[in-house]
C-alpha positions as CSV (number, residue, x, y, z in Angstrom):
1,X,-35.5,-85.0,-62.9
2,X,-35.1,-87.4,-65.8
3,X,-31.4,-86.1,-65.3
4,X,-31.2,-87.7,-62.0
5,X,-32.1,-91.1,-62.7
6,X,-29.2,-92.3,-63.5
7,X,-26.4,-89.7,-62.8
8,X,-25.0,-87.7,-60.2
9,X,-24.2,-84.2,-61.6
10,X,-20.1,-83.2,-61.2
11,X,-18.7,-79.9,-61.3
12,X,-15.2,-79.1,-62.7
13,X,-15.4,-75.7,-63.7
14,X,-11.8,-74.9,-61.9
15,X,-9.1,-77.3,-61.2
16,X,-5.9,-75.6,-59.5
17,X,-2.9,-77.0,-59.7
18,X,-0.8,-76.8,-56.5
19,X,2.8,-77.5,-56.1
20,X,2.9,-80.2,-53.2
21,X,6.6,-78.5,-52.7
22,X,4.6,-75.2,-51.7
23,X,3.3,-75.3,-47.9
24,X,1.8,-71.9,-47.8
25,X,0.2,-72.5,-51.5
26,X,-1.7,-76.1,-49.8
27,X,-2.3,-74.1,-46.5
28,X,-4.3,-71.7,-48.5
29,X,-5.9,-74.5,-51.3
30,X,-8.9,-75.6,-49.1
31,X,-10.3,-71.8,-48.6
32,X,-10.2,-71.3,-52.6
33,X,-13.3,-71.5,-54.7
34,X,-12.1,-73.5,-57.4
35,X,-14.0,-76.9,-57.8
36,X,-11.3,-79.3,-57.0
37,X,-6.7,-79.2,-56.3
38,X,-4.6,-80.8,-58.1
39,X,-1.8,-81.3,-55.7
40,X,1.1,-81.7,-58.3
41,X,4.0,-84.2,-57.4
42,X,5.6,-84.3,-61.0
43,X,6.8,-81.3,-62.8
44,X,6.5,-78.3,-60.3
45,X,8.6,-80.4,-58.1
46,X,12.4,-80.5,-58.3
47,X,13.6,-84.7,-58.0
48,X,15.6,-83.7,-54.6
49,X,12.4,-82.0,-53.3
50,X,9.9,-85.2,-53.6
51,X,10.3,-86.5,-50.5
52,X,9.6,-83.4,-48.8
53,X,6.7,-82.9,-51.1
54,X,5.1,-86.2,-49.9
55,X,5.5,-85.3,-46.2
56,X,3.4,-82.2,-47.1
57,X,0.5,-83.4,-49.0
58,X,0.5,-86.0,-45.8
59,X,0.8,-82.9,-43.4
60,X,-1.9,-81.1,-45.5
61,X,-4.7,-83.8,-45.9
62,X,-4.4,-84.5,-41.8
63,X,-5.0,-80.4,-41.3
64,X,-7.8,-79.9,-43.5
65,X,-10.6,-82.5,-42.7
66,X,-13.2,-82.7,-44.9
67,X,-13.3,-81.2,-48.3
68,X,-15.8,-79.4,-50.8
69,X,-13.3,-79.7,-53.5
70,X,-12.4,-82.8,-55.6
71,X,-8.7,-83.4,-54.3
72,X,-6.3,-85.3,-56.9
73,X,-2.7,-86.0,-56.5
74,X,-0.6,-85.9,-59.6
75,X,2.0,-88.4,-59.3
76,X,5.1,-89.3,-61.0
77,X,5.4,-91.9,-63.6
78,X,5.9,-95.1,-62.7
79,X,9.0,-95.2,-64.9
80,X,10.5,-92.5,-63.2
81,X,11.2,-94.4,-60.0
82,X,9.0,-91.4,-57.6
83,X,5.8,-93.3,-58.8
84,X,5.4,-95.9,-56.9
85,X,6.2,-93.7,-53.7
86,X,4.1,-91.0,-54.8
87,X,1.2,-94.2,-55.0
88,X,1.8,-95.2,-51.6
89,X,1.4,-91.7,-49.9
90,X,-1.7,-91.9,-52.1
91,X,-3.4,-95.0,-50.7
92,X,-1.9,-93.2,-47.2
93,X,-3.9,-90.0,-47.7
94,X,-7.0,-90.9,-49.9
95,X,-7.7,-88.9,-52.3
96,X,-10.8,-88.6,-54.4
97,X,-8.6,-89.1,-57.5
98,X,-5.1,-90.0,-58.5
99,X,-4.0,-88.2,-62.3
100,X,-1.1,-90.2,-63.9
101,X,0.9,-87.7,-66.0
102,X,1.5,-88.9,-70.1
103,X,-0.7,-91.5,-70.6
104,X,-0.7,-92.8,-74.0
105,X,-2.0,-96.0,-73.5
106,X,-4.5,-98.4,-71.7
107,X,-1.7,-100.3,-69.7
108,X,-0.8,-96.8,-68.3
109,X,-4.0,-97.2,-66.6
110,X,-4.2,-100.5,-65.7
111,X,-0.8,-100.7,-64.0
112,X,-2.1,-98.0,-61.6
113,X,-4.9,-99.4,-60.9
114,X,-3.4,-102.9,-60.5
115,X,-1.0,-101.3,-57.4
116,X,-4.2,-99.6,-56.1
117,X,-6.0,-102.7,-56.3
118,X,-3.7,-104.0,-53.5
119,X,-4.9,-101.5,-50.8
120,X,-8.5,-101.3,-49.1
121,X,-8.9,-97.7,-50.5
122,X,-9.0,-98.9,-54.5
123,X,-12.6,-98.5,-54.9
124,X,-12.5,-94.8,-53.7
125,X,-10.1,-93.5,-55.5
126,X,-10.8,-92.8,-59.3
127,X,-7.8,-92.5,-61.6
128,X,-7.5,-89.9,-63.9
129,X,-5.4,-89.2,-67.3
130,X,-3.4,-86.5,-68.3
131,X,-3.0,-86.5,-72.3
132,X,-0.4,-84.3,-73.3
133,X,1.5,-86.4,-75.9
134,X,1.1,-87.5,-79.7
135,X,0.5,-91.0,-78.5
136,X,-2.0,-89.5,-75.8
137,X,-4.0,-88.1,-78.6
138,X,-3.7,-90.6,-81.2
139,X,-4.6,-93.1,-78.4
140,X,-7.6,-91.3,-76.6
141,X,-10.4,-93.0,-78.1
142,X,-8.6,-96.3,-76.7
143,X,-8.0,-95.0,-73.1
144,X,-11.6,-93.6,-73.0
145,X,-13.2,-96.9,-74.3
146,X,-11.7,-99.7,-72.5
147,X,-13.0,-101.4,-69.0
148,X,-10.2,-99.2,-66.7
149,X,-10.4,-96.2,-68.2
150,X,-10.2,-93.2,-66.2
151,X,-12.7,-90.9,-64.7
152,X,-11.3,-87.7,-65.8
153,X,-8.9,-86.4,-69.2
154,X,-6.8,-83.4,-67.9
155,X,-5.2,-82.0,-71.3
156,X,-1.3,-80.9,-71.2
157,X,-0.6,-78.7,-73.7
158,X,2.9,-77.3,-72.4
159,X,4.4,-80.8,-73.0
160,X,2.3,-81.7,-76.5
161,X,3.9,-78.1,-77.7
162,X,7.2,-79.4,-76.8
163,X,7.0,-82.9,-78.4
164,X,5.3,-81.4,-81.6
165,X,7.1,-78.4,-82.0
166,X,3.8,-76.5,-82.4
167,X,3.9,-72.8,-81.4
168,X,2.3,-71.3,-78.0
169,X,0.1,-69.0,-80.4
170,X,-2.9,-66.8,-79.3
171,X,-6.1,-68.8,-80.5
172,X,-4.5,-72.4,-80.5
173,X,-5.0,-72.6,-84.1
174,X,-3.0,-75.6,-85.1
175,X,-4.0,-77.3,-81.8
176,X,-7.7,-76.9,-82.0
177,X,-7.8,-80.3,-84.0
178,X,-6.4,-82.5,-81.6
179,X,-8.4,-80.6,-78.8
180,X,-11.1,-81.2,-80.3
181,X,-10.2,-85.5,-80.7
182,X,-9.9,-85.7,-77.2
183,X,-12.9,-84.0,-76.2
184,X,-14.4,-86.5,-78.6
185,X,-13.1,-89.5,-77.1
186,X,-13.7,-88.5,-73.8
187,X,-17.6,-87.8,-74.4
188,X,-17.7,-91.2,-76.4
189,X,-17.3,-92.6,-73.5
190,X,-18.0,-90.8,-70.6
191,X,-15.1,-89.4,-69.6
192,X,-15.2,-85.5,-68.3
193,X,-12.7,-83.8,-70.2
194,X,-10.6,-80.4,-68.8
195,X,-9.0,-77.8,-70.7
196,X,-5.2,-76.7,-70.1
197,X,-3.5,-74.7,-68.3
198,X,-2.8,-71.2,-69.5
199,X,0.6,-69.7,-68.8
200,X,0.5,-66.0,-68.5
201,X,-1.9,-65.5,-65.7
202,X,-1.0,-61.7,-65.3
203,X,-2.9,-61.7,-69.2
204,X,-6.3,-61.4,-68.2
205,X,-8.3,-60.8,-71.2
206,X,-5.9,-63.5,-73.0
207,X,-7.4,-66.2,-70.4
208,X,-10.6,-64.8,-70.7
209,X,-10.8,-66.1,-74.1
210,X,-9.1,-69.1,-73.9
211,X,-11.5,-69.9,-71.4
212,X,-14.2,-69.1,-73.6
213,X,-12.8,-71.1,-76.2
214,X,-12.6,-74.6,-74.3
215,X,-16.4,-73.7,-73.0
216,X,-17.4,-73.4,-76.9
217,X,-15.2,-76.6,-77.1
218,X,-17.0,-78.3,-75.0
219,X,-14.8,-78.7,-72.1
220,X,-15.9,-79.2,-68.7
221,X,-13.5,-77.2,-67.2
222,X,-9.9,-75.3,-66.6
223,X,-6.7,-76.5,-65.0
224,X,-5.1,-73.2,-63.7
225,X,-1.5,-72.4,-62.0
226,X,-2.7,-69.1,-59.9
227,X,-5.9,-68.4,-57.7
228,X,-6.3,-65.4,-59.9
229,X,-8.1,-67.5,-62.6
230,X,-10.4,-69.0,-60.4
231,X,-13.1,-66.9,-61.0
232,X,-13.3,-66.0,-64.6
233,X,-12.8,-70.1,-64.9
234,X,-15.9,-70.3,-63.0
235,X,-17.6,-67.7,-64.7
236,X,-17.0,-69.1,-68.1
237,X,-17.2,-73.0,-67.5
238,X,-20.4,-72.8,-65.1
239,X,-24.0,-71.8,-65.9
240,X,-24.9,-68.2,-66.2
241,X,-28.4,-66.5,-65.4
242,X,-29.7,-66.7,-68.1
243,X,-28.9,-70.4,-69.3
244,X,-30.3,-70.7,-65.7
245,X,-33.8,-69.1,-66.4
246,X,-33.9,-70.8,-69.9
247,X,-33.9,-74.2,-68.6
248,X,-35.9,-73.5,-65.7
249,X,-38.3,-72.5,-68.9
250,X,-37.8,-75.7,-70.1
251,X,-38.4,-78.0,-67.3
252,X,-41.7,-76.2,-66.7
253,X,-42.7,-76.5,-70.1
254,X,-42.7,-80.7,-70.3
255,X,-44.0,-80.7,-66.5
256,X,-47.6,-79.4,-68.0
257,X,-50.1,-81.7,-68.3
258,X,-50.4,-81.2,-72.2
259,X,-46.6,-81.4,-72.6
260,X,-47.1,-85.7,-70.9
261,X,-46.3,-88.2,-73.5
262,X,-44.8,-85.6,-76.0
263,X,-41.2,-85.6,-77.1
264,X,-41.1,-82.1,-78.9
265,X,-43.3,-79.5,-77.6
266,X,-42.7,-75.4,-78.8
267,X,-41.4,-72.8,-76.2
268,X,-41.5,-69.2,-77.8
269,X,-41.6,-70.8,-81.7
270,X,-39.0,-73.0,-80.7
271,X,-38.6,-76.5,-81.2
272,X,-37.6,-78.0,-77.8
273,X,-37.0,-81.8,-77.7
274,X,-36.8,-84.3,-74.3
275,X,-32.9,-83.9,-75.0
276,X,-32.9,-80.7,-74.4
277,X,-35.1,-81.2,-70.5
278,X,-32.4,-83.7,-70.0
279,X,-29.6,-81.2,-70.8
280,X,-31.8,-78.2,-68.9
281,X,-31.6,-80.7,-66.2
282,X,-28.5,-81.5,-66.0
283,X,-27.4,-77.5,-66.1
284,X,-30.0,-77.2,-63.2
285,X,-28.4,-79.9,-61.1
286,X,-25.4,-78.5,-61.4
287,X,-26.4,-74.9,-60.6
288,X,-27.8,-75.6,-57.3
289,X,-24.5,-78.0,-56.4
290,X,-22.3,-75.1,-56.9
291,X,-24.8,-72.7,-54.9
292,X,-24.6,-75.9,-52.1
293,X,-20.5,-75.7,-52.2
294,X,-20.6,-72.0,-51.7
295,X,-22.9,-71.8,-49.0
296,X,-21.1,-74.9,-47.1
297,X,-19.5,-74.5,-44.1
């Protein structure tokens, strides 16, 4: 696959975020079929809790072995004075990722990265960014383009609402703008991108179309708060049947022998261009990584 060359085909269709306070909630994380955890030091847990926290998330990555999901520790801000703790449990444990709440600049990054840099571990763990303030926004582009910047954009809407003043309206009207700008800077640059978290998850058909929306969007996935959203996540963020069977259409199509040299060839009195066999496989790459995870072990 022309796909395959020169990348290695992710999955984020469902990130969970799981209060590292919550033993029975990261006893039960590793038998979920979400893509990745996002075992949450910062806002879920209370500042006289922390400590405990930590001691979990060091309990929980000796019990559980090897993972299928991506697992990313949310720390505190360095600022706060839990950071740099949370950083050294961290480099204890070994995450495949570390997301550093309210970045709004490059030196958020790079002051991470500097402490990892210290420990044998730095090259294995990626660092992620969560942009959930006006500077976030305003700054994306910047994060997204320079030398350290992160592997992942997580979106946090709860906290841009709060600093804007915007309204948590059905649709995200008057949100949809700066949405949009970050998914934009992320795929500037090559930097996966994942929707929000949606509050209400007893309002099915209300996440059902918010889900839909980021996929239209063009984000790679959805942070979520209950298990209950794992699937309909899934559903919405990862390739259905019959995206499935078109590209498998495709990738047939440029593999015949009158399709070799040509960049646009016609499928059903359709224009179909080498893009769209790259994309086709791409979606194919990724189909049969999520059939592998389900049928792990």
């Amino acid at each position: 696959m022309e796909f395959l060359k020169d990348h290695l085909p992710t999955v984020r269709r469902s990130l969970l975020s799981v209060p590292a306070a919550n033993r029975r909630a990261l006893e039960k994380a590793p038998g979920l079929d979400c893509d990745a955890v996002i075992y949450d030091l910062e806002d879920s847990v209370a500042p006289d809790a922390k400590a405990e926290a930590r001691s979990n998330l060091v309990r929980a990555f000796e019990t559980a072995g090897s993972s299928r999901q991506e697992r990313i520790i949310r720390i505190n801000s360095l600022a706060s004075g839990f950071g740099r703790q949370d950083l050294d449990l961290v480099v204890t444990v070994g995450p495949d990722a570390v997301l550093i709440p309210k970045v709004e600049s490059v030196s958020d990054i790079v002051e991470v990265s500097e402490i990892l840099a210290a420990s044998d571990r730095a090259d294995a763990i990626a660092i992620w960014a969560m942009i959930e303030t006006p500077k976030g926004v305003l700054n994306a582009a910047s994060i997204a383009a320079d030398a350290k910047r992160p592997g992942c954009f997580v979106v946090g809407l709860n906290d841009l609402r709060k600093e804007t003043g915007v309204l948590p309206q059905p649709g995200r009207a008057y949100l949809v703008p700066w949405l949009m700008q970050v998914v934009l800077a992320g795929r500037a640059h090559g930097v996966d991108v994942i929707d929000s978290v949606f509050n209400d998850f007893r309002d099915e058909p209300g996440f059902d179309a918010e889900c839909a929306q980021g996929r239209a969007m063009g984000f790679s996935g959805k942070m979520l708060i209950h298990p209950s959203q794992i699937e309909p996540a899934n559903r919405h963020f990862g390739p259905d049947p019959q995206s499935i069977a078109d590209a498998e259409e495709i990738v047939a199509a440029f593999q015949k022998p009158e399709a070799k040299g040509l960049n646009v060839i016609s499928i059903d009195g359709n224009m179909v261009e080498r893009l769209h066999l790259v994309e086709a496989e791409k979606l194919l790459a990724q189909a049969k990584l999520i059939a592998e995870r389900k049928n792990a072990p």
